[in-house]
C-alpha positions as CSV (number, residue, x, y, z in Angstrom):
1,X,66.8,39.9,-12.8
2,X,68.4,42.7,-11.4
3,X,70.2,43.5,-15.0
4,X,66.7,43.8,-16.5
5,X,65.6,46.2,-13.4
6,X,68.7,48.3,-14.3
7,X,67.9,48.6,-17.9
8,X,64.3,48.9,-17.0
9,X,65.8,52.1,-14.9
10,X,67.4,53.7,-17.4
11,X,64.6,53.3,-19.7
12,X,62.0,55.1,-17.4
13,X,64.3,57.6,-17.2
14,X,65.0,58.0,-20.4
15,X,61.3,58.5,-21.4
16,X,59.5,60.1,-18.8
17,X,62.5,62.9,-17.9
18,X,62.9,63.6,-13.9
19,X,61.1,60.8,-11.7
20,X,60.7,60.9,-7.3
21,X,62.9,58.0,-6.0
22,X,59.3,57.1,-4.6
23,X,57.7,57.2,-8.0
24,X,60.7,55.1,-9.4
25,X,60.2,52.5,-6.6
26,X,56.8,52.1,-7.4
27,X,57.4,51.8,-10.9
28,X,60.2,49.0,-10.2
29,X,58.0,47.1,-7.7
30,X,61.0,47.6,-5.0
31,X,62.0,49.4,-2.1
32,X,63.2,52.9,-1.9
33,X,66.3,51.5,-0.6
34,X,66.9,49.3,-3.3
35,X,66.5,52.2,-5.5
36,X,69.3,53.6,-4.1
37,X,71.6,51.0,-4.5
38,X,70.4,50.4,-8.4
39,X,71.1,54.4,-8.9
40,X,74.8,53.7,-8.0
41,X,75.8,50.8,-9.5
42,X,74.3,52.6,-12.8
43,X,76.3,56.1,-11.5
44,X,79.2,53.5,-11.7
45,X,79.0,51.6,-15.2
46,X,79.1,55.3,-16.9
47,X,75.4,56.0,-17.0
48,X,75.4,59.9,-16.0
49,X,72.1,60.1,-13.6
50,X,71.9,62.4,-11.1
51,X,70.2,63.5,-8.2
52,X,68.4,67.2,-7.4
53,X,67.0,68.0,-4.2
54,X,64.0,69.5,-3.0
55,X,60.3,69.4,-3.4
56,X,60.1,69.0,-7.0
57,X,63.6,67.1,-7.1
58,X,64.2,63.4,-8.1
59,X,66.6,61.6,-10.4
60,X,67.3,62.3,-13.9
61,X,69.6,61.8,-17.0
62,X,71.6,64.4,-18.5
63,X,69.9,66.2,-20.9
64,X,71.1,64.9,-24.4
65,X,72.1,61.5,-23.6
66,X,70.7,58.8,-24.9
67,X,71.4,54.7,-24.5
68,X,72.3,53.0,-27.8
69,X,70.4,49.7,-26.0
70,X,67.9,48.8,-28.6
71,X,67.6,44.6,-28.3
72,X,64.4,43.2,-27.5
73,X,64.1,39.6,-25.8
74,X,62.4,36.8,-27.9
75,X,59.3,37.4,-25.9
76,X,59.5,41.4,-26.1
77,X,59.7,40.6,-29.8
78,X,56.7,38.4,-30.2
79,X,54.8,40.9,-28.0
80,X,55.2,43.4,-30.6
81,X,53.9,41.6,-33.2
82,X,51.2,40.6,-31.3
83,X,50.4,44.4,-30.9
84,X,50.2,44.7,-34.5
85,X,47.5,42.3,-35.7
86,X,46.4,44.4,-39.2
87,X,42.9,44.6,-38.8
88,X,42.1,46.9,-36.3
89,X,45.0,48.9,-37.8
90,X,44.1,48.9,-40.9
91,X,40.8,50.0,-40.2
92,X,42.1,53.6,-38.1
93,X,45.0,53.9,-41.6
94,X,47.9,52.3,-40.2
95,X,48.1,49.3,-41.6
96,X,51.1,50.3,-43.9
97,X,52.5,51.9,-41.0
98,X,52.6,48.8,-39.0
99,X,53.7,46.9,-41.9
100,X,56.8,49.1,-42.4
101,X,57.7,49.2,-38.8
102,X,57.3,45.0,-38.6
103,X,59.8,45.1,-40.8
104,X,62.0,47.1,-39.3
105,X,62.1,45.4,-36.1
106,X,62.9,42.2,-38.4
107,X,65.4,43.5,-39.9
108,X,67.1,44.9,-36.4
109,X,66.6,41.2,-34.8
110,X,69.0,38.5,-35.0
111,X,68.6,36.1,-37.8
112,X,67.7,33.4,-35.1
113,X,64.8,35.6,-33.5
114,X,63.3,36.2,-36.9
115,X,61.1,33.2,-36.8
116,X,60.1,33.1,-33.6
117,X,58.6,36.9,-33.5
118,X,57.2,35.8,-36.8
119,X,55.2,33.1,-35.3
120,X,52.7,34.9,-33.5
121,X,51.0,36.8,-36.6
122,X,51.5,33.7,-38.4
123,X,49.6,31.5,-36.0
124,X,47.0,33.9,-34.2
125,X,44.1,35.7,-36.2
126,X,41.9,38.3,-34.7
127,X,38.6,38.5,-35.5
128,X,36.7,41.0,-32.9
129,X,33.2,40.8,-35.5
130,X,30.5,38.4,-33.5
131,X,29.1,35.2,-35.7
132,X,26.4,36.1,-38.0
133,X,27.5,40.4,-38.0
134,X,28.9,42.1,-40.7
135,X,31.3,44.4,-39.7
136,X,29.9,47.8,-39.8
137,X,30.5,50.8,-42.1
138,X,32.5,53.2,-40.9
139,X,33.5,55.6,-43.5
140,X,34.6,58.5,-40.9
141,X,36.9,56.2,-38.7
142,X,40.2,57.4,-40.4
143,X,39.7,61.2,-40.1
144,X,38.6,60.6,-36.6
145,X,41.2,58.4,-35.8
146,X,43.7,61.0,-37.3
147,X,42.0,64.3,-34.9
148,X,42.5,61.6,-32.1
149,X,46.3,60.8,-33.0
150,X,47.1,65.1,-33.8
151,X,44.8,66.0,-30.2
152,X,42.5,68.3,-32.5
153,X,38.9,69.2,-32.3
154,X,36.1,67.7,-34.4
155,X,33.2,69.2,-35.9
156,X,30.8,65.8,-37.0
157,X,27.1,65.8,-37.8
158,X,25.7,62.5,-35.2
159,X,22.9,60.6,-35.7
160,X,21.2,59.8,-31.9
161,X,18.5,58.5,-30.9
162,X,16.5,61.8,-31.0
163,X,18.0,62.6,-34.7
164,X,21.1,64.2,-36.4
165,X,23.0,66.6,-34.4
166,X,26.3,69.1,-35.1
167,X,28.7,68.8,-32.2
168,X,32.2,69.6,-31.8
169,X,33.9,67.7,-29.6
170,X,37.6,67.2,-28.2
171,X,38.7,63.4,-29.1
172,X,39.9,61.3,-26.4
173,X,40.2,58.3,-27.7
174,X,39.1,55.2,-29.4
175,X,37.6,51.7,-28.3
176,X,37.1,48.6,-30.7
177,X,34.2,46.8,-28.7
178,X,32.9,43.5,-30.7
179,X,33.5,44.6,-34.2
180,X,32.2,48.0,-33.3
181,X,34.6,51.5,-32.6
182,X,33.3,54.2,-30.5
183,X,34.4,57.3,-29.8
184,X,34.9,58.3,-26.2
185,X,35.0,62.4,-26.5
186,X,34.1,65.6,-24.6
187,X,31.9,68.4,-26.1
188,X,34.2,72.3,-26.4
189,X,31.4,73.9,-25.8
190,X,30.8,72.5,-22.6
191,X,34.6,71.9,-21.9
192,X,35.0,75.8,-21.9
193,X,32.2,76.2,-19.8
194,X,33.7,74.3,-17.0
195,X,36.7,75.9,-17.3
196,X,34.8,79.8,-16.4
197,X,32.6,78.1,-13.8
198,X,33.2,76.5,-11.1
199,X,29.6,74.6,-10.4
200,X,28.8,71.3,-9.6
201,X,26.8,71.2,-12.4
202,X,28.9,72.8,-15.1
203,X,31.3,70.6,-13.8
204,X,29.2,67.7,-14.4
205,X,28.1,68.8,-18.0
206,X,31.7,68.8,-19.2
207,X,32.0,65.0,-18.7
208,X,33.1,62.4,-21.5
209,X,30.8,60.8,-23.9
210,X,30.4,57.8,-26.3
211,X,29.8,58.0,-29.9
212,X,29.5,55.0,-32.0
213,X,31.7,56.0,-35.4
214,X,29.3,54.3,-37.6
215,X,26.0,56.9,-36.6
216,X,29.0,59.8,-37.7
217,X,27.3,61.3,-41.5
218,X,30.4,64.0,-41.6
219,X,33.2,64.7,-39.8
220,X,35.8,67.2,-40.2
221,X,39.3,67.6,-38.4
222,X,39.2,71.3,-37.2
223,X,42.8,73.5,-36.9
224,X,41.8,74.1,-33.1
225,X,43.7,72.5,-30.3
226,X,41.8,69.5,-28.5
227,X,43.2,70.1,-24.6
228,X,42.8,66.4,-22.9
229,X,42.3,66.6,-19.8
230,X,45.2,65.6,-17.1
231,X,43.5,63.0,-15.6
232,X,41.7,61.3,-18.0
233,X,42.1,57.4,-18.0
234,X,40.7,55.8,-21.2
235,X,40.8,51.9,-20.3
236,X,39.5,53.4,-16.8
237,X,36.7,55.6,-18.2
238,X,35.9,52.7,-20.4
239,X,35.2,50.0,-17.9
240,X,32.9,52.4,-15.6
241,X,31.0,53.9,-18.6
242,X,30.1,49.6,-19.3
243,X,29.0,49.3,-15.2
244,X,26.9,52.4,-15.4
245,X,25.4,51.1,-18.8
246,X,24.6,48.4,-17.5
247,X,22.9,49.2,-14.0
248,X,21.1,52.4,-16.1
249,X,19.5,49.8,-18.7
250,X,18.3,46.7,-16.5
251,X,15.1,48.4,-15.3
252,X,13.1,45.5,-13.8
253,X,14.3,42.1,-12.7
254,X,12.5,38.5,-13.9
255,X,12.3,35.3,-11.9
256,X,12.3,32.1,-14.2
257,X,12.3,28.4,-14.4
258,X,14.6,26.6,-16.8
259,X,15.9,23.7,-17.3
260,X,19.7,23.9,-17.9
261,X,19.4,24.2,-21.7
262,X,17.4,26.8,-21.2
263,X,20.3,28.5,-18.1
264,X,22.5,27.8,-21.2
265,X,20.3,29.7,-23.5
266,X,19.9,32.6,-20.6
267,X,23.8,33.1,-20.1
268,X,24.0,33.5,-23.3
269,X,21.7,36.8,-23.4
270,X,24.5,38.9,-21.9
271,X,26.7,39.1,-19.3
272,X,24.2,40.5,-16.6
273,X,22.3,37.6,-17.2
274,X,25.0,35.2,-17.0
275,X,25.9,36.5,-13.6
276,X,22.5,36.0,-12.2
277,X,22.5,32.5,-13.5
278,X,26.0,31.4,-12.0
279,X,24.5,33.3,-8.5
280,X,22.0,31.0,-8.6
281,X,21.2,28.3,-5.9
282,X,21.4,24.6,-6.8
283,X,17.6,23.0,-7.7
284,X,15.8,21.4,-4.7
285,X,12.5,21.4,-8.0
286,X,11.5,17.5,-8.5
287,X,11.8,18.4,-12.3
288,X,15.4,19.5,-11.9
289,X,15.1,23.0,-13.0
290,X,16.2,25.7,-11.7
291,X,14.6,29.3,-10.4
292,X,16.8,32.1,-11.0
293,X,16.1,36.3,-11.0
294,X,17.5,37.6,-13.8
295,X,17.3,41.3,-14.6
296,X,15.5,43.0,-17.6
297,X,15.7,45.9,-19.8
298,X,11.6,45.5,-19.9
299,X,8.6,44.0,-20.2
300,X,8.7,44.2,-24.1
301,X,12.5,43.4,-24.5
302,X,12.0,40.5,-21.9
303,X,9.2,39.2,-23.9
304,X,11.2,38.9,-27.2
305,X,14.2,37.3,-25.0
306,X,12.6,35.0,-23.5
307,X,10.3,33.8,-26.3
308,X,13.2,32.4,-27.9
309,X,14.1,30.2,-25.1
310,X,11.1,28.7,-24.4
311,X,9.7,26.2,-23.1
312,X,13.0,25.3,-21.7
313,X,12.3,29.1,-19.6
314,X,9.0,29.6,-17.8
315,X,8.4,33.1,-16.2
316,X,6.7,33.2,-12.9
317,X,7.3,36.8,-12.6
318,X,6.1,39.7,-13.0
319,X,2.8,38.6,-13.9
320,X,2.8,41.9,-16.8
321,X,6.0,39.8,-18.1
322,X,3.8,36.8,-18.2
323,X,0.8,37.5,-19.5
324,X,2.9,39.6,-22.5
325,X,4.7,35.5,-23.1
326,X,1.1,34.2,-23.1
327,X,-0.5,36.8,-25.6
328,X,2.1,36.4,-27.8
329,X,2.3,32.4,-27.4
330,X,-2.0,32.7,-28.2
331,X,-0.8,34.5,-31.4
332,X,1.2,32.4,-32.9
333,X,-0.5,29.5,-32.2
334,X,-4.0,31.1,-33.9
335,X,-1.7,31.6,-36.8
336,X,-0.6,28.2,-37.0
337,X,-3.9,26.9,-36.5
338,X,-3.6,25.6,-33.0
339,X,-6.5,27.3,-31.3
340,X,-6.9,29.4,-28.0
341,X,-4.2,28.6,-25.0
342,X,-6.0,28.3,-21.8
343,X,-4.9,31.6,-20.0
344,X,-3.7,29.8,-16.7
């Protein structure tokens, strides 16, 4: 244990240059004292770190030296191959580049290891596309994906909502979200604003977006620098912009019956939904089902949802949500022939 924390030591050195002992000890998940007492015993098995006081002091290696330690455990081994599945990087242009370095690494293992990192790509296939999808077109991923690898600007034409747009934007990074990438990026015009003014609301202009690569018509990788911001966090920026989506979307909230094929049929109309149904209290209903408030994106939406699921769902409210169910229920059933629904 304490020979990996050593090596672990060394490493963090090695790659991130001059650490705090307090940043180190945080790092190693150990005290600041215990620190201490791994910087010697290294100090003593030839390992030339040393110490510099002050504010901006800490520990570091001397410059130029580097550890010939380049074995992997078993586990390491297989965890890199793992991080190599070929789809995703074949799709951003990597995939002979992951290839070649699989290789590699095989080639630097011990003939007894081979198998077993060898293992995990042979016995574990990713498939992020959801049943009954195709995955989608994305014809600009690579040339994105390269400005995003290089940190340089990106002129693309964007197809929104409103209709096609020419932005330029600074690339921060890319997410593969059930079958489909997105591009999380922040607009140089308004980037440059923030940087002359000092606002609130400049500030607040300059913020990250999403872009979904497939609505990208053109793209073009431009020679200008894209600065990244210090602080920017993509897995952190990632999981706020879903809880924000979320709460912005759900405008109106639903309270139904069902039965629990059809709480089986609501979980499975996102995870919002699903949520509400495992909040909700056991049935004290002679028929067994159960009432749960689910929230809505609206009225129309809800109505095509729930449609779907019934009559294992029964709205009680609102009564706009309910009447829309009936209307549509008194349609189709004119169509097949079934006459008028009594309008209860």
């Amino acid at each position: 244990m304490r020979a990996s924390r050593l090596l672990s030591l060394q490493m963090l050195l090695e790659t991130r240059g001059r650490m705090s002992a307090q940043a180190l000890s945080e790092a190693l998940e150990v005290s600041v004292r215990t620190l201490y007492r791994d910087v010697d015993q290294l100090s003593a098995a030839g390992v030339p770190i040393y110490a510099e006081r002050g504010r901006n002091g800490g520990f570091a290696l001397l410059p130029g030296w580097k550890t010939t330690l380049t074995g992997l455990t078993p586990g390491e081994a297989q965890a890199v191959f793992l991080a190599g599945l070929p789809g995703p990087a074949r799709d951003l242009g990597l995939g002979g580049d992951v290839e070649g370095a699989q290789l590699k690494l095989l080639a630097a293992l011990p003939a007894a290891w081979r198998d077993d990192a060898q293992r995990v790509s042979a016995r574990l296939h990713l498939d992020p596309v959801d049943w009954y999808r195709e995955s989608e077109p994305t014809p600009h991923l690579a040339t994105v994906a390269a400005a995003v690898w290089s940190g340089h600007q990106i002129r693309m034409q964007y197809e929104s909502w409103t209709g096609t747009v020419e932005r330029t934007v600074i690339p921060l990074g890319l997410v593969l979200k059930a079958g489909a990438w997105y591009l999380v990026a922040q607009s140089a015009e308004t980037a440059q604003h923030s940087k002359h003014s000092r606002t609130a609301a400049g500030a607040a202009t300059a913020g990250p977006r999403t872009y979904r690569v497939a609505n990208i018509r053109a793209s073009q990788v431009l020679p200008t620098p894209a600065r990244r911001p210090a602080r920017f966090d993509l897995p952190r920026y990632w999981a706020a912009s879903i809880a924000r989506f979320e709460s912005e979307i759900f405008t109106g909230e639903a309270t139904v019956l069902a039965t629990a094929a059809g709480l089986k049929g609501l979980r499975a109309l996102g995870s919002a939904v699903a949520r509400a149904v495992a909040a909700a209290p056991p049935s004290r209903r002679q028929d067994g089902r159960v009432a749960v408030r689910i929230p809505i994106e609206s009225v129309k939406h809800a109505c095509g949802q729930l449609m779907r699921l019934s009559p294992q769902v029964e709205v009680l409210r609102p009564a706009a949500l309910r009447r829309a169910l009936m209307q549509r229920l008194q349609a189709t059933a004119a169509l097949y022939g079934l006459g008028v629904l009594s309008n209860r």
